[in-house]
N, CA, C and O of each residue as an XYZ file, in Angstrom:
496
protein
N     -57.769     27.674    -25.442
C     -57.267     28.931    -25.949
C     -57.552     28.980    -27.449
O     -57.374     27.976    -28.138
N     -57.975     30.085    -27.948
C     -58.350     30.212    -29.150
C     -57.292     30.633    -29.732
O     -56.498     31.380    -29.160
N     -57.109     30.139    -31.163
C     -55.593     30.517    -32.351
C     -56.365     30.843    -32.979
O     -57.563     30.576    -33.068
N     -55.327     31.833    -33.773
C     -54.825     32.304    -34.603
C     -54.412     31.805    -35.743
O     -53.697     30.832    -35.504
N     -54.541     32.047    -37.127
C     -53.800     31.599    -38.121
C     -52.806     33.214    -38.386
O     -53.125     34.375    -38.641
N     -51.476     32.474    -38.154
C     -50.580     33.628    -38.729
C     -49.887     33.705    -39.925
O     -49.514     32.688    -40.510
N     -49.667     34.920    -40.374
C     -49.688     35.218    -41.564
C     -47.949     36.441    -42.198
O     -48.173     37.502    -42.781
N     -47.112     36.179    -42.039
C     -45.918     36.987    -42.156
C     -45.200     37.187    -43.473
O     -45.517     36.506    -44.448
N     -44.276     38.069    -43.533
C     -43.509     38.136    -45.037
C     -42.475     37.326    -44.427
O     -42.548     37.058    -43.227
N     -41.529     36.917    -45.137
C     -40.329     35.678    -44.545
C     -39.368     37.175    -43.941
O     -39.540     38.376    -44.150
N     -38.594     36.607    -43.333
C     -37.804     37.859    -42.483
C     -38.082     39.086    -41.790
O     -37.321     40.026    -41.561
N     -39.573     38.891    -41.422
C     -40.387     39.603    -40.646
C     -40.519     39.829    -39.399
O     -40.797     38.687    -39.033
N     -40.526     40.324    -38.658
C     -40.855     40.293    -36.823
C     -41.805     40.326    -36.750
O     -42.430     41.017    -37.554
N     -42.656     39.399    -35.471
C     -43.897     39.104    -34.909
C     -43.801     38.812    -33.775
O     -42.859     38.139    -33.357
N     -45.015     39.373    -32.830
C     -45.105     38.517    -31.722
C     -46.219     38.192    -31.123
O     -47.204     38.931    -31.115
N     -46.163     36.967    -30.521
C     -47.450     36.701    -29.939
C     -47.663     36.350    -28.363
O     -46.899     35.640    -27.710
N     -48.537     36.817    -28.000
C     -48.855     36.504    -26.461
C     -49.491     34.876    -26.299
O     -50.248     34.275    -27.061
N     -48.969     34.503    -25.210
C     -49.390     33.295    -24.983
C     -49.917     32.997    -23.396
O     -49.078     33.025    -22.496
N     -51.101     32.760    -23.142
C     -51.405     32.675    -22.080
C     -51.773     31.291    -21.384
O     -52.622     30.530    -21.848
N     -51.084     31.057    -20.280
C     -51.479     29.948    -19.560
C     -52.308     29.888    -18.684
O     -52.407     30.885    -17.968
N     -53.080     28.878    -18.449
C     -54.469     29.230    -17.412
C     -54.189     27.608    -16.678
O     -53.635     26.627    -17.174
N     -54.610     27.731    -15.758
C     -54.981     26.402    -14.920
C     -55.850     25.948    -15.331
O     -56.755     26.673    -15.742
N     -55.955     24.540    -15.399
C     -56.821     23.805    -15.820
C     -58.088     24.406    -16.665
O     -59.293     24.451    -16.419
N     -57.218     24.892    -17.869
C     -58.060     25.629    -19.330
C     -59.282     26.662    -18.319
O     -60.481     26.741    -18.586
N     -58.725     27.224    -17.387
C     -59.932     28.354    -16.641
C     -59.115     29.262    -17.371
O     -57.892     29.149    -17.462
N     -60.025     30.464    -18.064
C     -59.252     31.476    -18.259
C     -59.648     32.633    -17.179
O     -59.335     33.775    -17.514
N     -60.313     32.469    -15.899
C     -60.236     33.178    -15.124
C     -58.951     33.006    -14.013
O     -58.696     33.865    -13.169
N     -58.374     32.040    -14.135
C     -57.357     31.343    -13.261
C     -55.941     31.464    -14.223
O     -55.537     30.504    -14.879
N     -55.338     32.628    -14.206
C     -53.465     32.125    -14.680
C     -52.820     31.387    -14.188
O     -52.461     31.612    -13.032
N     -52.400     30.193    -14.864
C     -51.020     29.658    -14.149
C     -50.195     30.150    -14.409
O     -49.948     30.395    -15.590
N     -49.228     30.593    -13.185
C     -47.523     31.148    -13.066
C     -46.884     29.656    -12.993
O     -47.187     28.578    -12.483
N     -45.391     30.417    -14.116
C     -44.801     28.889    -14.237
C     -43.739     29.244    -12.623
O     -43.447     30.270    -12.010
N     -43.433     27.747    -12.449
C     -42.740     27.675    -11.403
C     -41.191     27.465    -12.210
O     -41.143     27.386    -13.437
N     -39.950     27.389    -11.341
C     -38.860     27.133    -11.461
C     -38.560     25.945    -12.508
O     -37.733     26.029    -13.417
N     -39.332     24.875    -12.244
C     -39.113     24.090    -13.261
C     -39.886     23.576    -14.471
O     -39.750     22.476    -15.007
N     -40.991     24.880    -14.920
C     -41.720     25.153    -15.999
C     -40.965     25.129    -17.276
O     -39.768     24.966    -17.041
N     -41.233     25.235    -18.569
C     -40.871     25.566    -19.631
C     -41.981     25.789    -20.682
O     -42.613     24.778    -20.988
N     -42.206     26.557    -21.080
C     -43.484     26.886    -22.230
C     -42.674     26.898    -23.375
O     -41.632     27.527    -23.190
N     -42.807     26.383    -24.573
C     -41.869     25.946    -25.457
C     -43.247     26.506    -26.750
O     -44.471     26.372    -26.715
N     -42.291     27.164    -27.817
C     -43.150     27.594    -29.086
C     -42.348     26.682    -30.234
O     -41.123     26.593    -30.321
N     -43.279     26.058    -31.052
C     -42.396     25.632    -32.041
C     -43.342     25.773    -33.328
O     -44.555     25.596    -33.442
N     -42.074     26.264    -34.531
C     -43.102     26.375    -36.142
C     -42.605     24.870    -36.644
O     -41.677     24.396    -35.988
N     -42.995     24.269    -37.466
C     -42.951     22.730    -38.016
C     -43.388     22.523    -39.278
O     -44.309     23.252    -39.647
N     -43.124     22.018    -39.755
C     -43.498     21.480    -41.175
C     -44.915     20.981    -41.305
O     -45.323     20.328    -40.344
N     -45.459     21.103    -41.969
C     -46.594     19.530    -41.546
C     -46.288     18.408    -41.788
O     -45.629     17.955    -42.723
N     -46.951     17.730    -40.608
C     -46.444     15.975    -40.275
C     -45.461     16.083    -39.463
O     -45.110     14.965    -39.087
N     -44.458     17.453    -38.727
C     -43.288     17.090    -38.356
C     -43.344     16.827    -37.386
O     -44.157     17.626    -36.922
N     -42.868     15.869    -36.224
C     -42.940     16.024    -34.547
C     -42.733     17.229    -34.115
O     -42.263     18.121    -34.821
N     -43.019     17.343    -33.084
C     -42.667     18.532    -32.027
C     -41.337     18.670    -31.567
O     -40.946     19.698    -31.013
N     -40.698     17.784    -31.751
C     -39.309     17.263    -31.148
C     -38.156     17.940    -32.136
O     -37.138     18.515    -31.752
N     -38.566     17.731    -33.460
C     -37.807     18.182    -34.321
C     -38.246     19.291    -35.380
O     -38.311     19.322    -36.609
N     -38.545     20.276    -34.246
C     -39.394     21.237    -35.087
C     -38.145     22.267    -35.844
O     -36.968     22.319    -35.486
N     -38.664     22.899    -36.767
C     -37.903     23.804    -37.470
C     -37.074     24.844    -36.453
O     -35.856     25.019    -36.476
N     -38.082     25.527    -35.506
C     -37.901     26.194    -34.404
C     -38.136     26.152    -33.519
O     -39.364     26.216    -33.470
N     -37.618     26.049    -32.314
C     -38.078     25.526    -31.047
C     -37.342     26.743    -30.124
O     -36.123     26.894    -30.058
N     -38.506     27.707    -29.316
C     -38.337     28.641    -28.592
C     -38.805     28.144    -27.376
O     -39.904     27.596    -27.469
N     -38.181     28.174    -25.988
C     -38.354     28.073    -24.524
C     -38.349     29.307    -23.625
O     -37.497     30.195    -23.591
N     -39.392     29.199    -22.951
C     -39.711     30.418    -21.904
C     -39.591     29.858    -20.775
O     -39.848     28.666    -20.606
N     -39.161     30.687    -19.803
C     -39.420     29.871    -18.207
C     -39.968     31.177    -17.275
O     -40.221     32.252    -17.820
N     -40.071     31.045    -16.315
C     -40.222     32.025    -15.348
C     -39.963     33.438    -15.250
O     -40.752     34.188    -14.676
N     -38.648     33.927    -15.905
C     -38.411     34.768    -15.833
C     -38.784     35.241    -16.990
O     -38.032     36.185    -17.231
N     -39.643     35.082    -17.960
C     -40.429     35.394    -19.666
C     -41.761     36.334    -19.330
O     -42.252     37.359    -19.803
N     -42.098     35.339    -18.162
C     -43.697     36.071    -18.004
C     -44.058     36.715    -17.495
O     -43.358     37.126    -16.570
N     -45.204     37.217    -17.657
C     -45.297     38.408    -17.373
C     -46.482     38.170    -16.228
O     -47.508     37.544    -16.495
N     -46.111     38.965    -14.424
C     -46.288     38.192    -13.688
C     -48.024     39.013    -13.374
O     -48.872     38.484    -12.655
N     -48.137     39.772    -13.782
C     -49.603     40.244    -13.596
C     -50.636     39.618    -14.614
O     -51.742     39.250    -14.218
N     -50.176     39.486    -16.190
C     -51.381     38.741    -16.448
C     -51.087     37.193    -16.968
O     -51.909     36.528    -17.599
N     -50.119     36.864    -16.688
C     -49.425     35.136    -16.764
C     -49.463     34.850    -18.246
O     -49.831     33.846    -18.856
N     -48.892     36.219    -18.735
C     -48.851     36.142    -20.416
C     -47.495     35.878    -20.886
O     -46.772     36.530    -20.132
N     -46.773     35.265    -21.737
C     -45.653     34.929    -22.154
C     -45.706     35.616    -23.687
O     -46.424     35.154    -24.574
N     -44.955     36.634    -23.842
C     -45.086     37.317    -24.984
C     -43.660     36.215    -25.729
O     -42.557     35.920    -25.268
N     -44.311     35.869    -26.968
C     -42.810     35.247    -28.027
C     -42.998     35.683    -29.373
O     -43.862     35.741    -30.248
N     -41.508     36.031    -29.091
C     -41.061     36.785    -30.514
C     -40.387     36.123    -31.731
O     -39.202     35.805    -31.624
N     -40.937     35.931    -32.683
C     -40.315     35.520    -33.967
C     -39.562     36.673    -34.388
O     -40.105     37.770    -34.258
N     -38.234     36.597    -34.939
C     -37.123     37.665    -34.931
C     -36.729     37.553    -36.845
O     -36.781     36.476    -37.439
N     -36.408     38.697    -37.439
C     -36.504     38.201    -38.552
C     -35.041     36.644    -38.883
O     -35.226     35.779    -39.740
N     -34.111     36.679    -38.228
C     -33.251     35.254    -38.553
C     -33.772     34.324    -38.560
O     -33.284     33.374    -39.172
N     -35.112     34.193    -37.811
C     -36.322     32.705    -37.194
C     -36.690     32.338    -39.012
O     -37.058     31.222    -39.381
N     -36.524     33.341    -39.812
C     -37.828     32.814    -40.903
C     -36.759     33.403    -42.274
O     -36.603     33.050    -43.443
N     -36.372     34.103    -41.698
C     -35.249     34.430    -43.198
C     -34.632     33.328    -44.354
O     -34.380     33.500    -45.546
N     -34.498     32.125    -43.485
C     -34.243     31.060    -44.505
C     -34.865     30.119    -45.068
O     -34.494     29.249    -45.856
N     -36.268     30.460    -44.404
C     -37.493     29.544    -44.798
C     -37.998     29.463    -46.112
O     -37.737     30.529    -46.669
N     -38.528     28.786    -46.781
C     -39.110     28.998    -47.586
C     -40.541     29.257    -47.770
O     -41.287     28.698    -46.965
N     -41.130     30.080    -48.778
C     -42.238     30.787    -48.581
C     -43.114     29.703    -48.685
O     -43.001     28.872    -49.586
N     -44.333     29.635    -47.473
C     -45.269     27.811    -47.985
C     -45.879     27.952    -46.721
O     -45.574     28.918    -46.021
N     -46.980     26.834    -46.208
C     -47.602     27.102    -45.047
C     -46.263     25.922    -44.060
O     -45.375     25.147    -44.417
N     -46.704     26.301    -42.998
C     -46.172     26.096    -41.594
C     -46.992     25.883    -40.540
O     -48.017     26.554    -40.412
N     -46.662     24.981    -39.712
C     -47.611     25.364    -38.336
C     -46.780     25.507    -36.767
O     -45.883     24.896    -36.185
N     -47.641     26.660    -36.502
C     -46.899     26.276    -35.124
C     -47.803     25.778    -33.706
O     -48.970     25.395    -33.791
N     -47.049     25.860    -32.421
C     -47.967     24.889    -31.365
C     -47.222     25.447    -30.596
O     -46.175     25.952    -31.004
N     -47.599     25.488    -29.267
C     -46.791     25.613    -27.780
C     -47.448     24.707    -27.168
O     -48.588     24.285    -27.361
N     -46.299     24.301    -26.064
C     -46.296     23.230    -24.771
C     -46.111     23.733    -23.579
O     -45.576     24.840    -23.644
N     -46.343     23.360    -22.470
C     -45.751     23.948    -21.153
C     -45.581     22.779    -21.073
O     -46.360     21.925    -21.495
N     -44.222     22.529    -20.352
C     -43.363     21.285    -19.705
C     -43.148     20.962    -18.172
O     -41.935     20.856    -17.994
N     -43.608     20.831    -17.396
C     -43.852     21.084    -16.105
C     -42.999     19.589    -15.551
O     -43.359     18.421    -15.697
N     -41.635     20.190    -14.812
C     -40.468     18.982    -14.554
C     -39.709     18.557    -15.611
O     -39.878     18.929    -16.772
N     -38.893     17.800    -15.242
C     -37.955     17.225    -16.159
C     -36.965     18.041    -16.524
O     -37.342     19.167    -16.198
N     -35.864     18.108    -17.039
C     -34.686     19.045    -17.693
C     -35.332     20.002    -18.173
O     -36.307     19.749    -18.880
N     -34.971     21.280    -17.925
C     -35.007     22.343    -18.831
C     -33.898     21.935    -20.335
O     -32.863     21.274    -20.428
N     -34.658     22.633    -21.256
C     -33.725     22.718    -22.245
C     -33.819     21.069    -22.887
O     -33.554     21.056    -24.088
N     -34.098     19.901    -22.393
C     -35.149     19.105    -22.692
C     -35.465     18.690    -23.034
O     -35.500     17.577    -22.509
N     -36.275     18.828    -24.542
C     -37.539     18.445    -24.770
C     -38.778     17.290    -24.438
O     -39.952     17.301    -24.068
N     -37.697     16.265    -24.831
C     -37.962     15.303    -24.653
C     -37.856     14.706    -23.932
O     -37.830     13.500    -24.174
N     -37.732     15.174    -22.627
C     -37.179     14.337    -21.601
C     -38.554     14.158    -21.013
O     -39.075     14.967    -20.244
N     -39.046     13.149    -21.390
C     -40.748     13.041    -20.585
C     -40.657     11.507    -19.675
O     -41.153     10.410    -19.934
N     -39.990     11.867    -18.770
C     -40.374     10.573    -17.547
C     -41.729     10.681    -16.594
O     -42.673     11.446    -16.797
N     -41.666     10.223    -16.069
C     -42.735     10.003    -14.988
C     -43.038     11.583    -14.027
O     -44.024     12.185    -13.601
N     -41.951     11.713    -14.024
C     -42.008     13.190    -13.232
C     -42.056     14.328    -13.407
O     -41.808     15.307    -12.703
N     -42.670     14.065    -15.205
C     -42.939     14.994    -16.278
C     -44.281     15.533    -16.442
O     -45.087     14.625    -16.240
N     -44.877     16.667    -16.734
C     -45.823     16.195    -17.052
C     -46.232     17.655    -18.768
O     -45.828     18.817    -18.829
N     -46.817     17.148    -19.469
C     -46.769     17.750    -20.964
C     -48.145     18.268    -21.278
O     -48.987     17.433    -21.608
N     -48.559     19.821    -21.206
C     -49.776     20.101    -21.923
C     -49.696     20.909    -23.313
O     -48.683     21.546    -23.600
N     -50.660     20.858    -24.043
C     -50.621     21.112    -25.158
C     -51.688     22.775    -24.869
O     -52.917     22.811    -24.802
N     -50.752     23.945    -24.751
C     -51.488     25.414    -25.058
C     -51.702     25.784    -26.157
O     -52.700     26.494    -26.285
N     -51.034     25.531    -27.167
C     -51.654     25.924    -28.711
C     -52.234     24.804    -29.655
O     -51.187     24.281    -30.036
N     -53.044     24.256    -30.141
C     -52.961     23.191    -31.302
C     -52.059     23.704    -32.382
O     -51.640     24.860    -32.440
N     -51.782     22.682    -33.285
C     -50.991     22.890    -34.235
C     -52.077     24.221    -35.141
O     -53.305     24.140    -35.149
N     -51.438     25.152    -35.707
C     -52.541     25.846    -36.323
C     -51.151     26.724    -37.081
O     -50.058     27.001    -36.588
N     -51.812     27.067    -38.724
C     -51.240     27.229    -39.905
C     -50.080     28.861    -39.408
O     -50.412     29.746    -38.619
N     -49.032     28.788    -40.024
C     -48.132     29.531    -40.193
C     -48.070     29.883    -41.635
O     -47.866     28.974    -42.440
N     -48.234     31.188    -42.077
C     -48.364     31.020    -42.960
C     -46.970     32.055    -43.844
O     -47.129     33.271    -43.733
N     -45.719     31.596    -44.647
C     -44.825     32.854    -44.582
C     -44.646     32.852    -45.962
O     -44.378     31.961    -46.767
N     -44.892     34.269    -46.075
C     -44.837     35.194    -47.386
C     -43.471     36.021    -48.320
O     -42.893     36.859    -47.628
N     -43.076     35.915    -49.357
C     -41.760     35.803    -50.190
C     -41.591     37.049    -49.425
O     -40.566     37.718    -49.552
């Protein structure tokens, strides 16, 4: 999937579509199942994923079932206290394990990476 570098004033609304595909086909959507989670997070640089600044979760009932797009919204409270500087963000789909989560990566987990980390960028 190709990114984006985004670009906002701090306390701004944005949103972005996020699409999941089966095995990186973008002729093929994957629909998440019941125990999916597509997770958006903005981060510092260097920060884990785990302890990201923001950490947004989608499941099943997010997407959108004709084109397996997950629209996520940054709301202006998401960035209002940020300080103005670059950022990056990334999404995951979490397939098993606890919802709500993150980290819960056992064996019966399994973790793909839909966005690379790629620059956030928020403006005074």
């Amino acid at each position: 999937m190709s990114t984006r570098i985004i670009k906002i004033n701090r306390g701004d609304s944005y949103e972005l579509n996020i699409r999941v595909f089966r095995n990186n086909d973008i002729s093929k959507p994957y629909f998440l199942t019941a125990a999916d989670v597509v997770y958006f997070a903005l981060l510092n640089p260097h920060q884990r994923f785990e302890d990201a600044i923001l950490i947004k979760g989608y499941t099943l009932e997010d997407q959108n079932m004709s084109s397996g797009e997950i629209n996520v919204k940054i709301t202006p409270n998401d960035t209002r206290s940020l300080a103005p500087g670059v950022y990056y963000y990334t999404a995951k789909l979490q397939r098993g394990g606890t919802i709500g989560v993150i980290n819960d990566f056992d064996n019966s987990t399994e973790v793909y990476t839909l966005i690379e980390r790629t620059k956030f960028i928020i403006n005074e």
